[in-house]
C-alpha positions as CSV (number, residue, x, y, z in Angstrom):
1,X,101.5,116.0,107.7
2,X,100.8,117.1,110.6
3,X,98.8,115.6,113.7
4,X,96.6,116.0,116.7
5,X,98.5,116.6,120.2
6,X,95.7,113.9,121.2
7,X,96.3,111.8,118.5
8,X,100.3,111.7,119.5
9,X,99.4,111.5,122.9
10,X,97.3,108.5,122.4
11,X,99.6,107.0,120.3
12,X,102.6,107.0,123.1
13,X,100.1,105.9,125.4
14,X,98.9,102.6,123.6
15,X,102.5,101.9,122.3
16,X,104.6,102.6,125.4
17,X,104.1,99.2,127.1
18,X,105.7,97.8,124.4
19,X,108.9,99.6,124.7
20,X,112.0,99.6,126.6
21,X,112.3,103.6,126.7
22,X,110.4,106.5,126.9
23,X,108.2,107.2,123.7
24,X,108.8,110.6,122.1
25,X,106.4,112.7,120.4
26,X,108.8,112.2,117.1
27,X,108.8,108.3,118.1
28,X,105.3,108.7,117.9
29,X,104.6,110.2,114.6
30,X,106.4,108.0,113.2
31,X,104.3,104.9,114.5
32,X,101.6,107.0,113.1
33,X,102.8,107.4,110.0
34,X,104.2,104.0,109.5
35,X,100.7,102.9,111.0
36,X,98.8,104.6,108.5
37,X,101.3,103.2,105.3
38,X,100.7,99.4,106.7
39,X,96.9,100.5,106.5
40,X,96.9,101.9,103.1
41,X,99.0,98.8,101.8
42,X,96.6,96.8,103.3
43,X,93.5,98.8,101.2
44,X,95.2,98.3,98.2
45,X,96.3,94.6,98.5
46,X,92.2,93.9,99.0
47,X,91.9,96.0,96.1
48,X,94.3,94.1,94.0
49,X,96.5,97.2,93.6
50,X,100.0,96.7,94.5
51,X,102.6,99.8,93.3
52,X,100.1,100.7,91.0
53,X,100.0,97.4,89.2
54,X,97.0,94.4,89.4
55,X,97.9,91.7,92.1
56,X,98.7,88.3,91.2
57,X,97.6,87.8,94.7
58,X,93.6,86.0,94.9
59,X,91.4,85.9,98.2
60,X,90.7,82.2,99.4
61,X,86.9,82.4,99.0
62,X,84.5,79.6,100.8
């Protein structure tokens, strides 16, 4: 997959204060990339679709 020199940019520049070394571009696509599996996971846990399977998992509702 391939991303935005913006997009990487931005990336190092949000992420870098939390580092103790320089960001690379390759450091960064892969924040994106893990970023972007933690946000599909999420998706599919609301969904109740975990690996493809039904979650045993229920929402607290009020």
């Amino acid at each position: 997959m391939k991303f935005s020199n913006e997009l990487i940019n931005n990336t190092i520049k949000a992420w870098q204060p939390y580092c103790d070394y320089p960001l690379t571009k390759d450091d960064a696509i892969e924040i994106i990339q893990d970023m972007r599996n933690f946000a599909i996971a999420m998706i599919n846990l609301n969904q109740g679709d975990v690996n493809g399977k039904s979650s045993s998992f229920k929402r607290k509702t009020n």
